[in-house]
NUTOR-64304 format. One record per atom (N, C-alpha, C): atom name; x, y, z. Coordinates in Angstrom, 3 decimals. Layout:
REM NUTOR-64304
   at          x          y          z
   CA          X          Y          Z
...
END
This chain:
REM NUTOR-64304
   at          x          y          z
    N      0.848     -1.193      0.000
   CA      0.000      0.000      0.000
    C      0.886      1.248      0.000
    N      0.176      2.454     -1.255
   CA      1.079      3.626     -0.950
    C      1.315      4.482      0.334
    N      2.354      4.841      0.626
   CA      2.372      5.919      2.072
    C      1.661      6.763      1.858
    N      1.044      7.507      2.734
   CA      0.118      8.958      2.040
    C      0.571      9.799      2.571
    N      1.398      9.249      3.818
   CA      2.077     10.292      5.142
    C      3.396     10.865      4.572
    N      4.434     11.651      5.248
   CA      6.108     11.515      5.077
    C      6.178     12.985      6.486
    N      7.582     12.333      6.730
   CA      7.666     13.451      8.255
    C      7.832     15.057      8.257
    N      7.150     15.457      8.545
   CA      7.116     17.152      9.114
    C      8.543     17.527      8.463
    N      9.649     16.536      9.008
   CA     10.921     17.403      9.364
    C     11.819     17.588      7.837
    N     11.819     18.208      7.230
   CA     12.902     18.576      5.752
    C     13.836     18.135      6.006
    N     14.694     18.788      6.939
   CA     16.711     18.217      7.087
    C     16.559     17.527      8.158
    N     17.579     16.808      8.833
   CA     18.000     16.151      9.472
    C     18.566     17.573     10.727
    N     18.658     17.126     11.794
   CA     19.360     18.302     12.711
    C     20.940     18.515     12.370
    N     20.858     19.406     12.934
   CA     22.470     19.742     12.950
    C     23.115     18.275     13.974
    N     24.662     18.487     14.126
   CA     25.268     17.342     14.635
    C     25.304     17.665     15.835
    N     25.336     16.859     17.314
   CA     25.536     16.633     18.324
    C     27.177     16.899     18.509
    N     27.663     17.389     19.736
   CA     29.021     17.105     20.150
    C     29.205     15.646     20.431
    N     30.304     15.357     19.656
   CA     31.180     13.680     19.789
    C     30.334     12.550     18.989
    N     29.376     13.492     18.262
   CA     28.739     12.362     17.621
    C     29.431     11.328     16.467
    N     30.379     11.584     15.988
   CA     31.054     11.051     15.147
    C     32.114      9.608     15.951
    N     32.451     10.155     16.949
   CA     33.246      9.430     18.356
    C     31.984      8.153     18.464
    N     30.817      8.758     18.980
   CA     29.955      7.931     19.358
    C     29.319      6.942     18.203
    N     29.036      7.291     16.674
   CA     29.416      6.493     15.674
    C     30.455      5.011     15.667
    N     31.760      5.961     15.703
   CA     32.764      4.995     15.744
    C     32.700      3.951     16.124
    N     32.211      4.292     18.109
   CA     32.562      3.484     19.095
    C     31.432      2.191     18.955
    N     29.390      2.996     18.502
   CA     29.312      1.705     17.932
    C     28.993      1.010     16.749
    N     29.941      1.395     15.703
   CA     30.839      0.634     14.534
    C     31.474     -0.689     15.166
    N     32.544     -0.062     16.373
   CA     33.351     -0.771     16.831
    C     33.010     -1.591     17.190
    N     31.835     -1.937     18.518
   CA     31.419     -2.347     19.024
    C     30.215     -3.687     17.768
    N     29.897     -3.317     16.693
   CA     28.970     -4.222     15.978
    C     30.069     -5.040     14.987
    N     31.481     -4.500     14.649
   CA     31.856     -4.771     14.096
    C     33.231     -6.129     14.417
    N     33.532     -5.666     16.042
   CA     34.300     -6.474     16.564
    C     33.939     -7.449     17.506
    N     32.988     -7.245     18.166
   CA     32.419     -7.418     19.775
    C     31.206     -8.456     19.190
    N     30.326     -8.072     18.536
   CA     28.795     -8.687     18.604
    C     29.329     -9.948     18.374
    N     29.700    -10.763     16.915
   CA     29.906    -11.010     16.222
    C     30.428    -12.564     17.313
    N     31.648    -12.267     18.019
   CA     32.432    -13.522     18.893
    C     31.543    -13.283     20.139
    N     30.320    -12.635     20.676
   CA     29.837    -12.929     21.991
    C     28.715    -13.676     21.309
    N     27.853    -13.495     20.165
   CA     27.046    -14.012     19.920
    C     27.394    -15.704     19.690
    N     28.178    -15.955     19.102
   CA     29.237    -16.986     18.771
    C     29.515    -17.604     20.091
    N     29.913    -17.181     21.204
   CA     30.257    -17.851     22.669
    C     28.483    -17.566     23.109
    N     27.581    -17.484     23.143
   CA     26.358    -17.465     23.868
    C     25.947    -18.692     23.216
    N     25.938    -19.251     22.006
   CA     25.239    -19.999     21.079
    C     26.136    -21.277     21.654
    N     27.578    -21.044     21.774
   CA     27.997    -22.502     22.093
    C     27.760    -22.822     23.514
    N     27.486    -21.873     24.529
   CA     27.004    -21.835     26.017
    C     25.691    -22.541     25.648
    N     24.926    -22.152     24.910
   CA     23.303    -22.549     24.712
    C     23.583    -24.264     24.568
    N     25.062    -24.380     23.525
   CA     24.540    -26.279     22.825
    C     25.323    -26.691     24.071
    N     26.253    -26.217     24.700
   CA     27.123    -27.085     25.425
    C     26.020    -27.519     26.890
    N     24.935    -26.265     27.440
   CA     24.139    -26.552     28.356
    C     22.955    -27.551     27.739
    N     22.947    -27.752     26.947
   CA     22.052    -28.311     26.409
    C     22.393    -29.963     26.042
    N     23.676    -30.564     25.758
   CA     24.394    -31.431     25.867
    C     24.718    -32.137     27.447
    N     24.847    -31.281     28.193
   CA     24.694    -31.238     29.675
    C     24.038    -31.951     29.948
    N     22.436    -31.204     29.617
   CA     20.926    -31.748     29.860
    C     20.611    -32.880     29.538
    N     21.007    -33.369     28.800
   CA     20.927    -35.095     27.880
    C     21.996    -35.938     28.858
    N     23.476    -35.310     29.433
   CA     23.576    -36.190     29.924
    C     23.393    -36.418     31.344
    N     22.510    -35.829     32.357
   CA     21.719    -35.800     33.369
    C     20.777    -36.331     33.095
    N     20.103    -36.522     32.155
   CA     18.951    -37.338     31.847
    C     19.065    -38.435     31.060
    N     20.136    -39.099     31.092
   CA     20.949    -40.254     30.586
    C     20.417    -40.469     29.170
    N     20.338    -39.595     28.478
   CA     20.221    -39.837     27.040
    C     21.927    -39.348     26.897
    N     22.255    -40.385     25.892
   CA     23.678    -40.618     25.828
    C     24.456    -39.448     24.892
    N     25.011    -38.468     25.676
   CA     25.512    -37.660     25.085
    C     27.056    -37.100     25.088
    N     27.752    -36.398     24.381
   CA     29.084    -36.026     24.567
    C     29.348    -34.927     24.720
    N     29.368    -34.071     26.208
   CA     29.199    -32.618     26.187
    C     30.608    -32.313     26.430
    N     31.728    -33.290     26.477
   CA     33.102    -32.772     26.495
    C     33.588    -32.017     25.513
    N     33.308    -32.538     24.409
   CA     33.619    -31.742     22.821
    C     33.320    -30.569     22.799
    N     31.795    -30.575     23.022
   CA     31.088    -29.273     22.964
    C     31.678    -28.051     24.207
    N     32.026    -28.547     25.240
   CA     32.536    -27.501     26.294
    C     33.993    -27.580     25.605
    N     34.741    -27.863     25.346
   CA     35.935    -27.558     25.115
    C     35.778    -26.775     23.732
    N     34.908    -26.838     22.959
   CA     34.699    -25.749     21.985
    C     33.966    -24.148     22.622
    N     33.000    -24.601     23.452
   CA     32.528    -23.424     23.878
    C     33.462    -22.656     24.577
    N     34.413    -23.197     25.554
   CA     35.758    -22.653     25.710
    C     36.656    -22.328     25.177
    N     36.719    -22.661     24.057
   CA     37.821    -22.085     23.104
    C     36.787    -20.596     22.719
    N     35.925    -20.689     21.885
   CA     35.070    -19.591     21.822
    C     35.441    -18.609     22.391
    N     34.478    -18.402     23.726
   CA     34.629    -17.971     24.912
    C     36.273    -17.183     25.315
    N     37.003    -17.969     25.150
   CA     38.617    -17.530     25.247
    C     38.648    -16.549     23.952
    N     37.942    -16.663     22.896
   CA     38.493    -15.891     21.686
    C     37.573    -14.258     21.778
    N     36.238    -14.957     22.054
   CA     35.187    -13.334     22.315
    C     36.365    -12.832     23.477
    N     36.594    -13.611     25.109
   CA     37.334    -12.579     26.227
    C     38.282    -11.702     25.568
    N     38.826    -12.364     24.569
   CA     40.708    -11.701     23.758
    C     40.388    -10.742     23.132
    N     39.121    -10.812     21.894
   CA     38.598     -9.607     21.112
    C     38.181     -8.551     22.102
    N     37.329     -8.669     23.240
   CA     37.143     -7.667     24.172
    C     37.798     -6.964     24.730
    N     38.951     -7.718     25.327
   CA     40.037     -6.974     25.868
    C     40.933     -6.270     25.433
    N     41.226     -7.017     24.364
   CA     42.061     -6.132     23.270
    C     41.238     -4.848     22.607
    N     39.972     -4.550     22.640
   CA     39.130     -3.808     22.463
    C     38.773     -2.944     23.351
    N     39.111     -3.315     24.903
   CA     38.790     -2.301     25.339
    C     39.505     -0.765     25.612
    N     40.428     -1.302     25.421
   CA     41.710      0.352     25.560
    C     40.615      1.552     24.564
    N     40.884      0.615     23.274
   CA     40.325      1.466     22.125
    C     38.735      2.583     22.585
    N     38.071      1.332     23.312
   CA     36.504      1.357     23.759
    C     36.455      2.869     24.993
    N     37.626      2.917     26.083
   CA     37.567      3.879     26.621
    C     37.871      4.721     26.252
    N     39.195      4.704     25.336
   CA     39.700      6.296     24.794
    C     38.367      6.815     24.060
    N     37.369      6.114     23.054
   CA     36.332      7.088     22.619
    C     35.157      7.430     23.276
    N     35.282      6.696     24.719
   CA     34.213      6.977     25.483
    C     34.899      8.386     26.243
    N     35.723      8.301     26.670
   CA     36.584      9.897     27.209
    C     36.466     10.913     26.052
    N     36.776     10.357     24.779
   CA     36.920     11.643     24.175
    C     35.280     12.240     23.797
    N     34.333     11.231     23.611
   CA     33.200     11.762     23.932
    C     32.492     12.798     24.717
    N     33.134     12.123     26.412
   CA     32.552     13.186     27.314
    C     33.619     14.275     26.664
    N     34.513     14.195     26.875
   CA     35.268     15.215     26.322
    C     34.425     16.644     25.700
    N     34.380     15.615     24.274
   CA     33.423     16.859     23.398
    C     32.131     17.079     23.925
    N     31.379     16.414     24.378
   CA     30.044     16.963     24.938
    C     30.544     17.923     26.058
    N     31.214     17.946     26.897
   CA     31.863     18.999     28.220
    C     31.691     20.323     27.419
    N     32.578     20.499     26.303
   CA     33.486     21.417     25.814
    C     32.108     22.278     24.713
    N     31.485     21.148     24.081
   CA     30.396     21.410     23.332
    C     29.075     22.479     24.581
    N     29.084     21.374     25.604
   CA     28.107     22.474     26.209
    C     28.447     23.718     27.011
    N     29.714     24.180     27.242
   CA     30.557     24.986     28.003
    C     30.198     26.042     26.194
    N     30.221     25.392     25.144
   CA     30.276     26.541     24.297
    C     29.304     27.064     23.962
    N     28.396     26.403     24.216
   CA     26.978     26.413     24.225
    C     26.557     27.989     24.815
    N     27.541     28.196     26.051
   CA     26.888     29.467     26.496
    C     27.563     30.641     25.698
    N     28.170     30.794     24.929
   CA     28.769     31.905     23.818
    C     27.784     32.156     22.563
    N     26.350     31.294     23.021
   CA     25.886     32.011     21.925
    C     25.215     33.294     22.488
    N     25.106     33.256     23.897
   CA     24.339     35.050     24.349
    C     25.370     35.984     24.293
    N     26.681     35.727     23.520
   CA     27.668     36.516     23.179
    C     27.927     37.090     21.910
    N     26.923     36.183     21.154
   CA     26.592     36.619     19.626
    C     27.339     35.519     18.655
    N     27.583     34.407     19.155
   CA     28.426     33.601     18.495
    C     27.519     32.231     17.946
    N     27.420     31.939     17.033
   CA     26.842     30.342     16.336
    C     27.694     29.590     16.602
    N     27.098     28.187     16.947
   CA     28.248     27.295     17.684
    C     27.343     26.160     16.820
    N     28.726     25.226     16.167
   CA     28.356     24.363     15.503
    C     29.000     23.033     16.341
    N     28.704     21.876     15.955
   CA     29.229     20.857     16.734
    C     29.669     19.302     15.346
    N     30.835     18.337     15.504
   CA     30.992     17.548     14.721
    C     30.849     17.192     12.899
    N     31.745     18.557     12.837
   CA     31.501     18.516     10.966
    C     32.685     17.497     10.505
    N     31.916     16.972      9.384
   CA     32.073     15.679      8.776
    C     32.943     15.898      7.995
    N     34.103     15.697      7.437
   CA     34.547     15.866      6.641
    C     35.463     14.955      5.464
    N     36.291     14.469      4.893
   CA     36.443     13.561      4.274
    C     37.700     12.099      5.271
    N     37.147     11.490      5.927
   CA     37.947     10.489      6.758
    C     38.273     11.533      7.834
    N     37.642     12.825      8.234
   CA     38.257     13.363      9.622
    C     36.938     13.794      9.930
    N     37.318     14.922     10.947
   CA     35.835     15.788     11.485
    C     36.526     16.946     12.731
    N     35.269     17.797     12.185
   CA     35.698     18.869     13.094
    C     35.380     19.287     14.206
    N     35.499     18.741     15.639
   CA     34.610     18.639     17.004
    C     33.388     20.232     17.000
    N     33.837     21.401     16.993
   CA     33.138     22.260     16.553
    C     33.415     23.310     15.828
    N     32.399     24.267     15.899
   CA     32.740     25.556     14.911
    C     32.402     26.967     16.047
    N     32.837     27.680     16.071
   CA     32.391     29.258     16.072
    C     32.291     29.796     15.476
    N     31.066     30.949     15.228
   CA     30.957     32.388     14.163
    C     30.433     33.158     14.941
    N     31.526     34.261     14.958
   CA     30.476     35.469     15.977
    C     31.778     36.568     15.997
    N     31.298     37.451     16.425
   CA     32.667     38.928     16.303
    C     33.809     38.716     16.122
    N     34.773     37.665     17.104
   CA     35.632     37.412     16.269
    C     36.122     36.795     15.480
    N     35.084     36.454     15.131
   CA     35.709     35.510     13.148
    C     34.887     34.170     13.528
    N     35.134     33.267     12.472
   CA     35.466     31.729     12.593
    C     36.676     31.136     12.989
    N     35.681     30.286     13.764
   CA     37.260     29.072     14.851
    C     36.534     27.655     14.433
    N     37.337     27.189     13.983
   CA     37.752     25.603     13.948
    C     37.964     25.025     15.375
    N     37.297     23.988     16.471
   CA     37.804     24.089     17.584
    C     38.028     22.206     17.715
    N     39.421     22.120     18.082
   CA     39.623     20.267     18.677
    C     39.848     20.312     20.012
    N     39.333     19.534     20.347
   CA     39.189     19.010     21.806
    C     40.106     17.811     21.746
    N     40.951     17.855     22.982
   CA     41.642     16.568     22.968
    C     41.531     16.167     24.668
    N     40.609     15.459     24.686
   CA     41.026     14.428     25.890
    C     41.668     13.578     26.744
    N     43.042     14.347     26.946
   CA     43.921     13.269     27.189
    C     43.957     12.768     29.086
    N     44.331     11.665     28.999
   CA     44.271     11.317     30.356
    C     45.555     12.122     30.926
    N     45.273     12.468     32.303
   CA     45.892     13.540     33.305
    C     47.164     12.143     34.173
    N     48.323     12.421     34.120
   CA     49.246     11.816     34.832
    C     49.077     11.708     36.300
    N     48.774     10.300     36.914
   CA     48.650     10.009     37.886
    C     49.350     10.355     38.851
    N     50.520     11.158     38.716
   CA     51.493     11.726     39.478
    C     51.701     13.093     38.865
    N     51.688     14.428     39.767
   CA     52.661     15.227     38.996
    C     51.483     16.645     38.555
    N     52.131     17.534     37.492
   CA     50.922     18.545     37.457
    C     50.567     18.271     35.738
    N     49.506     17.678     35.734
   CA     49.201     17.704     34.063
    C     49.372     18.866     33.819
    N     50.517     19.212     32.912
   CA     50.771     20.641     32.075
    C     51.511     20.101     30.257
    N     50.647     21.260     29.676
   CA     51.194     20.933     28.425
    C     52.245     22.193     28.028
    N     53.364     22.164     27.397
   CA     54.241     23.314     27.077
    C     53.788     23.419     25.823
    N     53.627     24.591     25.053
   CA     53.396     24.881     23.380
    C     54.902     26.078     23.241
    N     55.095     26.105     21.920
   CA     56.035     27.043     21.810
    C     55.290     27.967     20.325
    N     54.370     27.359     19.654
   CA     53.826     27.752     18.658
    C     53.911     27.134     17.645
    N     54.467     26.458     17.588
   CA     55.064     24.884     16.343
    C     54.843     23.514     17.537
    N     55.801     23.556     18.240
   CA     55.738     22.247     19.200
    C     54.387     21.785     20.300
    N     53.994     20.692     20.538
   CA     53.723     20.589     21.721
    C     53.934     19.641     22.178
    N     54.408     19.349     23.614
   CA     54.814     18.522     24.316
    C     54.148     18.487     25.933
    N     54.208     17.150     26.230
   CA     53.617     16.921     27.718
    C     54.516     15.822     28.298
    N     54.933     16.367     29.280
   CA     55.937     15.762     30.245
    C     58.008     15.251     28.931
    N     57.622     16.152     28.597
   CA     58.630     16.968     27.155
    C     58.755     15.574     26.151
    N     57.654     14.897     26.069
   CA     57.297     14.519     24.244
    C     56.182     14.921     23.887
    N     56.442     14.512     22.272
   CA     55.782     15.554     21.438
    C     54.859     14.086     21.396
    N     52.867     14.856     21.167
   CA     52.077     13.619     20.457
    C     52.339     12.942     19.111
    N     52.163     11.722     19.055
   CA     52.451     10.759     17.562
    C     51.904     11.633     16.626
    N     50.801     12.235     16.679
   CA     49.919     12.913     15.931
    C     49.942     14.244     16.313
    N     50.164     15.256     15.548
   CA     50.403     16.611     16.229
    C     48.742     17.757     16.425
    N     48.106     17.752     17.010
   CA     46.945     18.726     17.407
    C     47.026     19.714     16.310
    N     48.294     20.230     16.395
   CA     48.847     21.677     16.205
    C     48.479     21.540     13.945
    N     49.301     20.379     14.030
   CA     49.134     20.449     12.389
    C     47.533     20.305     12.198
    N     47.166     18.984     12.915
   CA     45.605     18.852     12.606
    C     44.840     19.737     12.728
    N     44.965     20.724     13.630
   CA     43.802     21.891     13.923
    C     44.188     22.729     12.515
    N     45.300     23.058     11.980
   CA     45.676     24.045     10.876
    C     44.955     23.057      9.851
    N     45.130     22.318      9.468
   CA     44.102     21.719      8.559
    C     42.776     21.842      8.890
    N     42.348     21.328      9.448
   CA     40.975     21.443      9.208
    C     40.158     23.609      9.174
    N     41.076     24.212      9.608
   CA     40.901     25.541      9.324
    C     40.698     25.764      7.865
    N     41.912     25.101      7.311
   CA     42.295     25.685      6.098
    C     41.077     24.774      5.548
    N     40.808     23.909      5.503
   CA     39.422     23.221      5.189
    C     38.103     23.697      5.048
    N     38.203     24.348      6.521
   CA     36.622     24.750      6.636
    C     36.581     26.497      5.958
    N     37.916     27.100      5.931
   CA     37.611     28.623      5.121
    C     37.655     28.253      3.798
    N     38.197     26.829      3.118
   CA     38.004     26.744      1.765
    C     36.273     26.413      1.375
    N     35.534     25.584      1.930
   CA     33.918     25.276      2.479
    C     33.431     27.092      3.080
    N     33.274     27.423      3.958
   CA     32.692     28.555      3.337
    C     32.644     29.809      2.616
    N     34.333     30.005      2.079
   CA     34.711     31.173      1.305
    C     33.703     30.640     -0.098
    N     33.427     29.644     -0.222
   CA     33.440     28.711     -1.497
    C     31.911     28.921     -1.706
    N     31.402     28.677     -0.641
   CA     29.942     28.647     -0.509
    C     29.417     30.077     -0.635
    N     29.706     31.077     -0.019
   CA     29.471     32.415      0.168
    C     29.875     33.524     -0.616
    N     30.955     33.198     -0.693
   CA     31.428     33.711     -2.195
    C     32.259     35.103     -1.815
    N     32.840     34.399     -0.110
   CA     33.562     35.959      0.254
    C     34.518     35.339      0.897
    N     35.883     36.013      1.092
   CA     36.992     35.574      1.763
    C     37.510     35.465      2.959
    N     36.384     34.710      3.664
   CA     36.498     34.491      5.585
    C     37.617     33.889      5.980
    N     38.417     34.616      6.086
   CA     39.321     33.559      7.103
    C     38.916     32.565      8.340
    N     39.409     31.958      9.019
   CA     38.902     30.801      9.850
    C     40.289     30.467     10.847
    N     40.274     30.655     11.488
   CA     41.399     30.533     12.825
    C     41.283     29.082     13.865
    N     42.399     28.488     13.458
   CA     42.420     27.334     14.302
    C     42.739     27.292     16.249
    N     41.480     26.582     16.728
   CA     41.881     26.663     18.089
    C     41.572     25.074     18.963
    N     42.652     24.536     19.770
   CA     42.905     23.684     20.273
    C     42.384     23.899     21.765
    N     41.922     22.690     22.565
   CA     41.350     22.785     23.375
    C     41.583     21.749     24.684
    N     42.412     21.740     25.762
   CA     42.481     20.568     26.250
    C     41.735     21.023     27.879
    N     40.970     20.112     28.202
   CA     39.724     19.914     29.044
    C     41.040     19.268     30.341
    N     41.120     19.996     31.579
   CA     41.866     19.586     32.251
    C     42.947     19.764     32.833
    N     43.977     20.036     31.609
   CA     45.376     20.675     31.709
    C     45.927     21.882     31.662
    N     46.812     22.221     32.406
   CA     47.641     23.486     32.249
    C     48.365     23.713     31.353
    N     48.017     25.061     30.536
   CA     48.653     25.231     28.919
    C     50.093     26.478     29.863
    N     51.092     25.658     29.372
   CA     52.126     27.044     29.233
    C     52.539     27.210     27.916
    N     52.493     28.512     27.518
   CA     52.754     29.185     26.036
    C     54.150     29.838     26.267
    N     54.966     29.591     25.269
   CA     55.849     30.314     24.873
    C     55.415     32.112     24.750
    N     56.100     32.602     24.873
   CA     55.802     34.120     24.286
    C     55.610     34.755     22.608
    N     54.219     34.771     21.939
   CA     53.802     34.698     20.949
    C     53.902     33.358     20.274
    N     53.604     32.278     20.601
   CA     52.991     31.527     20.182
    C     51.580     31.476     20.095
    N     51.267     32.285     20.302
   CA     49.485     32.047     19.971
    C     48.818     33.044     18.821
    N     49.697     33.557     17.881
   CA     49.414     34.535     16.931
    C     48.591     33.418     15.712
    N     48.861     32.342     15.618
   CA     48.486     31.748     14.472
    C     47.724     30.621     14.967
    N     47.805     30.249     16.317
   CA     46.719     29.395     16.244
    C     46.597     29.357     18.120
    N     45.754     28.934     18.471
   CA     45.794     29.223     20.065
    C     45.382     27.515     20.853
    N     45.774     27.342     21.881
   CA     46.214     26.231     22.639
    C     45.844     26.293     24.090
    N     44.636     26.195     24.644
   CA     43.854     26.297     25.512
    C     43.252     25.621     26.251
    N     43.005     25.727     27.512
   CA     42.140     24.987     28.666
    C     40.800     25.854     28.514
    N     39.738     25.070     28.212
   CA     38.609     25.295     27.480
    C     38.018     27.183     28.510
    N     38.268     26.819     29.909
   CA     37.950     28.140     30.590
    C     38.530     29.291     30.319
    N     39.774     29.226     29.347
   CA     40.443     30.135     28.769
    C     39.631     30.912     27.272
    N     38.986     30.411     26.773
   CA     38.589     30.801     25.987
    C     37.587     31.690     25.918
    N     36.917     31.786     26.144
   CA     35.484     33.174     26.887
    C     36.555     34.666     26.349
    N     37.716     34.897     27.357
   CA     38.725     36.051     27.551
    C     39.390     36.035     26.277
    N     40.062     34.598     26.342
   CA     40.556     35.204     24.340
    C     39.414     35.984     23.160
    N     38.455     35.418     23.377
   CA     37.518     36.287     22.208
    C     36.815     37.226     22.801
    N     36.998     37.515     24.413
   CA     36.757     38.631     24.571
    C     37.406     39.937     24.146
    N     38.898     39.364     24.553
   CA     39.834     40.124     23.715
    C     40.472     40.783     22.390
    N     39.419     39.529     21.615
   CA     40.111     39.778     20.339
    C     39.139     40.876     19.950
    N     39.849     41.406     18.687
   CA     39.076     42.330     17.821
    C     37.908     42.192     16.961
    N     36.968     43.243     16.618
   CA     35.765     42.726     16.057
    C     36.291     42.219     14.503
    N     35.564     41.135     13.873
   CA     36.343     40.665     12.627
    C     34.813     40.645     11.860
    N     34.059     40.450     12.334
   CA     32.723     40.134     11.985
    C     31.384     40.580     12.235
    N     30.588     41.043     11.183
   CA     29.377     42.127     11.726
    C     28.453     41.133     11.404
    N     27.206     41.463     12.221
   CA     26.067     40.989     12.290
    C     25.555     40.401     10.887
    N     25.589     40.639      9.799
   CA     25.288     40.141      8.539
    C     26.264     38.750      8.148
    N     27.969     39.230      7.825
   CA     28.621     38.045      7.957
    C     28.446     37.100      8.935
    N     28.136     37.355     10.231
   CA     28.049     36.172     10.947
    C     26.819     35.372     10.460
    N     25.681     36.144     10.329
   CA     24.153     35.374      9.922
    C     24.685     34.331      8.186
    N     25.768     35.143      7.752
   CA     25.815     34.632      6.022
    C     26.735     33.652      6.492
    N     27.798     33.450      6.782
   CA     28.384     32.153      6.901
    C     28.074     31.512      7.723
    N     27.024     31.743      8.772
   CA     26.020     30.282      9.544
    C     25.195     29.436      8.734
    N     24.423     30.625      7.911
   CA     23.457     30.200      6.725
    C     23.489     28.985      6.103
    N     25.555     29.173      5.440
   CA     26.069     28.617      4.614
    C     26.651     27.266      5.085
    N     27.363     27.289      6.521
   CA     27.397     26.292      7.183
    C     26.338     25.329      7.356
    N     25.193     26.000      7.641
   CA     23.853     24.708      8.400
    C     23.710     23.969      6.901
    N     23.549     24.915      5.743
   CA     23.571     23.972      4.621
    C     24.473     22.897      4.428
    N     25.638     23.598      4.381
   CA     27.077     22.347      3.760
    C     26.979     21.136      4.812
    N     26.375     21.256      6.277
   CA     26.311     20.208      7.693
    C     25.176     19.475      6.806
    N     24.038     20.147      6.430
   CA     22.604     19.320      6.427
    C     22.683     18.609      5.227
    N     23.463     19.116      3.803
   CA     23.917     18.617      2.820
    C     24.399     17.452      2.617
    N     25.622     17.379      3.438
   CA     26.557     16.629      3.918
    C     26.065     14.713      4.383
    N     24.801     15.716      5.572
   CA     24.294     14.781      6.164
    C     23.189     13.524      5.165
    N     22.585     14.459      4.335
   CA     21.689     13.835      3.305
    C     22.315     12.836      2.736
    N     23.721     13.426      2.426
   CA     24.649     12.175      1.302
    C     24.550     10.761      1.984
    N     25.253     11.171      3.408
   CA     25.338     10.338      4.023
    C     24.190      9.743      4.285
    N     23.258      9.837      4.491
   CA     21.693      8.658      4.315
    C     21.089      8.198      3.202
    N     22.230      8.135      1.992
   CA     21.877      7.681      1.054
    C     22.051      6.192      0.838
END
C-alpha cells in the first residue's frame, strides 16, 4: 500500500558534540564485539544443552562441545580486551566533546553560532564558532591527566609537548588543517573571503605558552577561551556572521543527506 504520510521534518538536525566518536565506538562495538559474543552465547546454549541429555541419561558427549565453547569464549574474552583500551579512549573523548560542546553552548548570548561535529572527508571537526571574532575551527583533545605530577602541556607555537614529548599525531598540524578546510567550504559557498582561525582545546590541563605563540593558532584549557575572544578584535558584523552560519547549516545538512543515502 502507498504511504500517504512523510515526516514534518525537511533536514536532518544539525550534529551533536562527539557524535562522530559515538558512531565509531558503535561501529566498533557491531563490528568487533557482537559477532564472537554471539558466537560464545550460542555454544554456552549447545554445550548446556548437551549437559541436559547427559543428566537425563540420554547418551551424550558434552566434552567436545565444552571444550569448543571454551575455546570460543577464550576468543570473544581476547577480542574484548584487546578492544577495550580502544573502547575507553572514545568513550573519554566523547565526554570530552560533549563537556566542551556544552561549556560553548553558552557563547551564543555573546553573539556567536556554535556548531558541533563537521564531517569531513575520513576526519571531522569537534566544533565551529561564528560570531565577532571571526570563525574558529575548535579540537578538543582528551587526554588522560598523569597520575602523578601537574598535568601541564608546554606549546612554543610549532611544538607541543607533555611531560617533554611531542604527540604521535600533532593537534597543532591537525587543527591548521581542518581551518584551512573549513575557510576553503565557506569562502566557497558564500562567495567571500572568511578567514577561519584554528583553536585547540584541552579539558583539564595546564597550557604554558611560549611568548607569541598564539598569533596563528591558540592552545587552551577550554575556561580560557570566553577572555581570548573577549579580547580579540571585532572581525565580523552581524550580517557576515548570519551569512556564513546560513552557509554552514547547509554544507552540515547537505553533507548529512549524502550520508543517508
Amino acid at each position: 500500500m502507498k504511504n500517504t504520510t512523510k515526516s514534518p521534518i525537511k533536514d536532518k538536525p544539525l550534529r551533536s558534540p562527539g557524535q562522530a566518536l559515538e558512531e565509531e565506538r558503535q561501529k566498533l562495538i557491531a563490528d568487533k564485539l557482537e559477532t564472537p559474543f554471539l558466537i560464545a552465547l550460542f555454544s554456552i546454549i549447545l554445550a548446556a544443552w548437551e549437559w541436559s541429555r547427559y543428566i537425563n541419561d540420554i547418551p551424550p558427549r558434552p566434552v567436545v562441545l565444552t571444550i569448543i565453547a571454551a575455546l570460543i569464549i577464550a576468543y570473544a574474552s581476547w577480542r574484548f580486551w584487546r578492544m577495550l583500551p580502544r573502547l575507553r579512549a572514545i568513550k573519554q573523548g566523547i565526554e570530552g566533546e560533549k563537556a566542551v560542546g556544552q561549556y560553548l553552548e553558552r557563547l551564543r548570548k555573546e553573539g556567536y553560532q556554535v556548531f558541533h561535529d563537521l564531517l569531513g572527508d575520513k576526519f571531522n571537526v569537534d566544533h565551529v564558532l561564528i560570531g565577532p571574532a571571526g570563525i574558529f575551527t575548535i579540537e578538543t583533545k582528551t587526554w588522560s591527566k598523569p597520575a602523578r605530577g601537574e598535568p601541564r602541556i608546554r606549546f612554543d607555537g610549532a611544538r607541543l609537548t607533555t611531560g617533554g614529548r611531542e604527540p604521535s599525531r600533532s593537534p597543532v598540524i591537525q587543527a591548521h588543517a581542518q581551518a584551512s578546510w573549513l575557510k576553503g567550504i565557506v569562502s566557497e559557498s558564500t562567495g567571500k573571503p572568511f578567514d577561519v582561525f584554528p583553536v585547540v582545546l584541552f579539558p583539564g590541563w595546564f597550557i604554558e605558552c611560549a611568548e607569541g605563540s598564539l598569533r596563528s593558532i591558540w592552545v587552551l584549557e577550554p575556561k580560557g577561551l570566553p577572555k581570548f575572544l573577549e579580547n580579540a578584535p571585532v572581525r565580523l558584523s552581524d550580517e557576515d556572521i548570519n551569512l556564513a552560519s546560513y552557509h554552514l547549516s547547509r554544507f552540515i545538512r547537505g553533507a548529512e543527506r549524502e550520508r543517508s543515502k
